[in-house]
N, C-alpha and C positions, 0 to 999 in steps of 0.2 A: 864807293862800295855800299850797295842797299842794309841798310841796318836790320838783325834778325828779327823777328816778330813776336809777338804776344800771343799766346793761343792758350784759349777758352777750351776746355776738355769735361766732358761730364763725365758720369761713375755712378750710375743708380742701379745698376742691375749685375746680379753676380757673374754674369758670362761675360761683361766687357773685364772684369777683371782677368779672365783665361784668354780671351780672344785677342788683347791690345796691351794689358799691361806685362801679364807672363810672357807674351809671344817676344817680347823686344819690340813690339809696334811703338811705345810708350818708347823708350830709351830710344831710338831712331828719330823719333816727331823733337826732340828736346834735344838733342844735338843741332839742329835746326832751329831750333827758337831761342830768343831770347829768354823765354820764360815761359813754362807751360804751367797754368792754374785747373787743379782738379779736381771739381766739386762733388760732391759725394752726402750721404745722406748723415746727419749730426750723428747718430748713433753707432755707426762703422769708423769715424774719423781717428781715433785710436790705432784703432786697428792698421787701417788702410796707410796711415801716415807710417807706421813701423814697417809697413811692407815696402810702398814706396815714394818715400817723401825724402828725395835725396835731391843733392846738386840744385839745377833750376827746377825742379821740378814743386810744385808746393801743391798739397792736400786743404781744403777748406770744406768743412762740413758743413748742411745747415739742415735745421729743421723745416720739412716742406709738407708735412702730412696734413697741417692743417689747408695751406693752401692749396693742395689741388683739391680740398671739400668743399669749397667755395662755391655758389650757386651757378656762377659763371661757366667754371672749368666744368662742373657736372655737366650743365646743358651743354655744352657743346662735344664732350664727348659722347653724348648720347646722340648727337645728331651725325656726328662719325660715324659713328658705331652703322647706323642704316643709310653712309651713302656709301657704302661697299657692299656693291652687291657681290657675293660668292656664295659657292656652297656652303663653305662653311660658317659663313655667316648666317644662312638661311638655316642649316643646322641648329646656329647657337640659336634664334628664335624660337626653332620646334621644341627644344628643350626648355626653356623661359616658359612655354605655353604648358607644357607636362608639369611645370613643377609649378606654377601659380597660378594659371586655366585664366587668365587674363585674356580673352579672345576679342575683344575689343583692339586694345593693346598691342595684339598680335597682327590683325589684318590690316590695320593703318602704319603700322611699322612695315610690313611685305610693299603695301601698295607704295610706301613713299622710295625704297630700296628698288623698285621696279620699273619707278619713273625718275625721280630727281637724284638718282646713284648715275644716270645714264646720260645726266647731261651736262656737261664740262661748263657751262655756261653759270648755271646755280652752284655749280661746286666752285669753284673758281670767288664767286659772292660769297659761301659762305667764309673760305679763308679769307677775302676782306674783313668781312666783320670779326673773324675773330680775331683780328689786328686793331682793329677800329676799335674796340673795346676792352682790350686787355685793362684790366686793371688791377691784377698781384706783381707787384713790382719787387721779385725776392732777390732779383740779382743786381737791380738796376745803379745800387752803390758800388758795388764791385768792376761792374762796366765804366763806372765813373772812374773808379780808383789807378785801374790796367788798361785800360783803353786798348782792346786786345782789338788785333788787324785780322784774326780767324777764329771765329766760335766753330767746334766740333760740338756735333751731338751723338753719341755714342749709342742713343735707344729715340733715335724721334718721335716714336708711340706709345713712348711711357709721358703717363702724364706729367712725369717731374721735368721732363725735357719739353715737354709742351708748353711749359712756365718759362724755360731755359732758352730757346727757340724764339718766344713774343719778347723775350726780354734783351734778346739779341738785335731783334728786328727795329727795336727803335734807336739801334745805332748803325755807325756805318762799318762795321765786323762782315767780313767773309761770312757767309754763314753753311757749315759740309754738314751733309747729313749720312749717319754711315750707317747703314740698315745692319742689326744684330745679327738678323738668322735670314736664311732663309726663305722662311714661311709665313714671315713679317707682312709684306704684301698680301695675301689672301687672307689672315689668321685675324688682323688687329684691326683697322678703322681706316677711313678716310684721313691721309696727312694732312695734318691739319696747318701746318705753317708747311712752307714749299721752300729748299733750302735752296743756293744756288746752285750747290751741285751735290749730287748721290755717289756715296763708294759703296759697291755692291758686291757678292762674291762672285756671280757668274750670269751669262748670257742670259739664260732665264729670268733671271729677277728685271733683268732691263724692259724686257717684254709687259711683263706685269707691272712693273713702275708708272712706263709711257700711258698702258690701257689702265689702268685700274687710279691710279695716284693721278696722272696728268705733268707726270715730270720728266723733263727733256734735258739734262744734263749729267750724264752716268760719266764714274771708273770703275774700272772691274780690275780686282786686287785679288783676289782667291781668297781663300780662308784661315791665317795666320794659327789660330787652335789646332787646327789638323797636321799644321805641316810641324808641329812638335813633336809628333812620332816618327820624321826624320831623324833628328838628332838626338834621341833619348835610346840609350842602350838598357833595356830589360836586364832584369837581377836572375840567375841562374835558377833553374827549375828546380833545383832540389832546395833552394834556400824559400822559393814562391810556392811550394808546396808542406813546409815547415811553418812556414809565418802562418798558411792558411789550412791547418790540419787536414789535407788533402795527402792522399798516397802517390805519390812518385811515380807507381807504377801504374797507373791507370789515366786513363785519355780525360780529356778536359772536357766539359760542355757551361759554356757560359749563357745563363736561363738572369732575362731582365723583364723582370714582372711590370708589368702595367701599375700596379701604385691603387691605393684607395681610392683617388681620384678619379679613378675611371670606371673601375670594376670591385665587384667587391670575390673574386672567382679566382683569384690568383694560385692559393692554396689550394684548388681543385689540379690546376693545372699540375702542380705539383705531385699532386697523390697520383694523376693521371701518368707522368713520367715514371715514379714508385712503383704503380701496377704493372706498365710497360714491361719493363725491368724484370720483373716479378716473374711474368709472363715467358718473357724471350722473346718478346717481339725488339727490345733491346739490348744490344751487344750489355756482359756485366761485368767488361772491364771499363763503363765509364763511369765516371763520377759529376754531381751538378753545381757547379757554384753557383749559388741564387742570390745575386747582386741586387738590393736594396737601392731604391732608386734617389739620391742622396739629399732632396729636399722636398718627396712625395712621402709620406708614411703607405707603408706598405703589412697589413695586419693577417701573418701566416699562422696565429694563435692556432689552428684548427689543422693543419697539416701538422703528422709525426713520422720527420726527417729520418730515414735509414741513415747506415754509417755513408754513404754514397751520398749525399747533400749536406750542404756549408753552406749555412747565409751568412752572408757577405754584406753587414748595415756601414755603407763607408761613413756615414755621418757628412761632417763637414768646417771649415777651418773656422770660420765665426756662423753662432746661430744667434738671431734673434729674437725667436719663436716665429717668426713670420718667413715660409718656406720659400718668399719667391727674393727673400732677403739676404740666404744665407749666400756664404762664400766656399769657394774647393781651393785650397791653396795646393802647390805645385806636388806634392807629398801626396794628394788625395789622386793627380791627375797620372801620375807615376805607378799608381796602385794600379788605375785603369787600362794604363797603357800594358803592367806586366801582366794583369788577370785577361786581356784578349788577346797576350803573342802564345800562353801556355795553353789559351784555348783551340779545341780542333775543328768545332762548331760556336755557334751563336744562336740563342733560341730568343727570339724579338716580338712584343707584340705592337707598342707604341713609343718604341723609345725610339732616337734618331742614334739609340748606341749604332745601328748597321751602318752607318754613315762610317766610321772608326772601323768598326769590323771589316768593309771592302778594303781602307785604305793600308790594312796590315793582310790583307787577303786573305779573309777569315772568311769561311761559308757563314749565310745565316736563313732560317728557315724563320718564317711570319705567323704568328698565332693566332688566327683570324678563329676562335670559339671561344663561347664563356666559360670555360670548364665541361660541364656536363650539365650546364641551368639552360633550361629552355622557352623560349619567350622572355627574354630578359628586357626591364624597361628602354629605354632609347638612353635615359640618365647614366646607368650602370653598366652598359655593352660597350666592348672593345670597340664595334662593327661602330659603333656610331664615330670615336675618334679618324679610324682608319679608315672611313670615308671620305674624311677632310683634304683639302687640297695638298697640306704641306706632305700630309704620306704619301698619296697616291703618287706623290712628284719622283718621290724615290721606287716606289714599288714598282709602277711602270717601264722603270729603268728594266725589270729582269732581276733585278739586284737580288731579291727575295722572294724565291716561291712560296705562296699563300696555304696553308697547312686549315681548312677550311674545318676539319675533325682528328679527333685523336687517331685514327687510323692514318691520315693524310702526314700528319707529324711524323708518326713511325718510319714511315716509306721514304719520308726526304728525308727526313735526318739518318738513314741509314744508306740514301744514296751517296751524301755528303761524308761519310764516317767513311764506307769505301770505297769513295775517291774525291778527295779533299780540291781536288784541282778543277772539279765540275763547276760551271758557269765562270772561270777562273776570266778570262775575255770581259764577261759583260762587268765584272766585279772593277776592270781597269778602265773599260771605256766608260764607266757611272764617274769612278775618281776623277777622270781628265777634263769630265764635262760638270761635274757640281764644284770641283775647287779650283777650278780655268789651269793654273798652272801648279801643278802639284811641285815645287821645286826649290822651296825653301828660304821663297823671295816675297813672300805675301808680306809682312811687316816694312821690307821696302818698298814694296809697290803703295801702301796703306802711306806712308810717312813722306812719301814723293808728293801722293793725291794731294794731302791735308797741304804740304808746304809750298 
């Protein structure tokens, strides 16, 4: 009888915590192994160990901030960084250029993205050498200690897994690479270590893997975070209406501001709603819950909320001060799931909440304006995000008509208001096609790949 395995599991980014540890991905993979070792960042190890460091499963922290500063790990993620050629990578340039007018800088980065992003031949070299030269050896006692037979990498484009990944490579470990999101592919860099094999959540990402990564080894698993709105039963309206000083008797509209980080016009958008309202160009039996985007600061000082708007700051279950650090524990994702079954709309302008919204069959209308600012830099417009590949992936679906001006808002969200069930088709065939099999099985299929 083959003896169970050893398996190497990272933990550096808060969505592998929703996506593999909540989901039961995590408790499936360790029924299967002899021991699963989960490394995670020194400063969360508390935490993460009280959430879940049970049975074989064991949490090990370490400090890595200094190591990916390293002269090494920078330059080679800079040279990631321009052998992906994409839109939105040619985006993130134009931006680099508005904010530090570097044009030098600028046009040797496009030209090198235009030529050696295109040829599998030099990419292929440069992951030699960054093998050939690894020299932060953070895990390589620990590889000593467990001699694990499968290294999981749970984010391969985070730099802490790029250390985790070379440190893998110089032994003889399985090595899975499980792509987070999926906008991974277009959004981040050149992979920079090439695992044996990819789990991805759907057909698409495989396309872009082959052509863009150079990697020929896929599973497609769906998406284990999503399919928790199967089995989670919503807390009754008049109690989800109480908690959130919302009236009972009025329709829901769930409104997810874009975040400082992108705009600084979100509170526009909101007086715009306000005036609507005001006007009768909107029904005034609804009300706005304005969801706080829970690890963007989002600064509404300047709009003054009628009794018809509640923001909603969900916060989050550990903070660090570092937003791409924090955690959502299950109580935070619970909140989520009841604030879009009580909603009858979803007003979106860059968040991937519509992705949740289809799969509870919630309309959602797309807020492609900066408020009422005009000429807005490329740095601080929405348009410039919703350009990017990973939206477009969904918006093209149908998923979400494009509300181009405050007029265009009125008119969909009043289509959707009366008759909830409009686009209700393209809302099912986007689910079947971004989470392959919507059916409850994603953390098996995830725990099968890895073992």
């Amino acid at each position: 009888m083959q003896e169970k395995p050893t398996i190497f599991v990272s933990n550096f980014h808060p969505f592998i915590s929703r996506n593999i540890f909540d989901s039961s991905a995590l408790a499936k993979i360790a029924e299967g192994a002899n021991e699963v070792i989960v490394f995670v960042l020194k400063h969360k190890e508390k935490y993460l160990k009280e959430k879940y460091e049970t049975g074989n499963i064991k949490i090990i922290g370490l400090d890595l901030h200094e190591a990916i500063k390293t002269r090494r790990e920078v330059l080679g993620s800079r040279i990631a960084e321009i052998l992906l050629d994409t839109h939105t990578k040619k985006l993130h340039q134009k931006i680099y250029l508005e904010h530090d007018k570097k044009y030098l800088k600028y046009f040797l980065s496009r030209a090198v993205m235009a030529t050696l992003a295109h040829s599998v031949l030099f990419k292929r070299f440069f992951r030699a050498m960054i093998l050939r030269f690894n020299n932060v050896d953070v895990f390589g006692e620990y590889f000593k200690q467990y001699k694990p037979e499968i290294t999981v990498s749970t984010d391969p484009f985070s730099p802490y897994d790029i250390i985790f990944m070379k440190n893998a490579r110089q032994t003889n470990t399985k090595l899975i690479g499980l792509i987070r999101s999926w906008d991974n592919f277009t959004t981040k860099e050149y992979l920079q270590v090439k695992p044996d094999s990819v789990i991805v959540q759907n057909e698409e990402m495989i396309t872009e893997g082959k052509t863009l990564h150079d990697l020929d080894t896929f599973t497609i698993v769906g998406v284990p975070q999503f399919e928790y709105y199967l089995r989670y039963t919503p807390i009754d309206r008049e109690s989800f209406c109480k908690r959130m000083h919302l009236d009972p008797k009025k329709r829901i509209v769930l409104f997810s501001p874009a975040g400082d980080k992108f705009t600084s016009t979100d509170w526009q958008i909101c007086e715009i709603l306000k005036q609507q309202q005001a006007e009768g160009k909107l029904p005034n039996d609804l009300q706005f819950l304005v969801r706080l985007h829970p690890m963007n600061g989002t600064d509404l000082s300047k709009f003054e909320p009628t009794e018809n708007f509640v923001i909603d700051d969900p916060n989050s279950s550990y903070e660090s001060g570092h937003a791409k650090e924090s955690e959502m524990g299950v109580e935070h994702v619970n909140h989520l799931a009841d604030s879009l079954h009580h909603s009858v709309l979803v007003l979106n302008s860059v968040s991937s909440l519509l992705i949740d919204a289809a799969i509870l069959d919630k309309p959602v209308v797309t807020i492609c304006f900066d408020g009422w600012e005009k000429n807005v830099p490329l740095t601080r417009s929405i348009l410039t995000e919703q350009s990017n590949e990973w939206l477009q992936v969904l918006l093209n679906k149908g998923l979400s008509p494009k509300a181009n001006n405050p007029e265009e808002m009125a008119v969909l969200m009043n289509q959707y208001l009366n008759d909830p069930t409009k686009d209700k088709d393209k809302r099912a065939t986007f689910v079947q096609e971004h989470c392959f099999k919507l059916d409850g099985k994603a953390p098996e299929r995830m725990a099968a790949a890895i073992l």
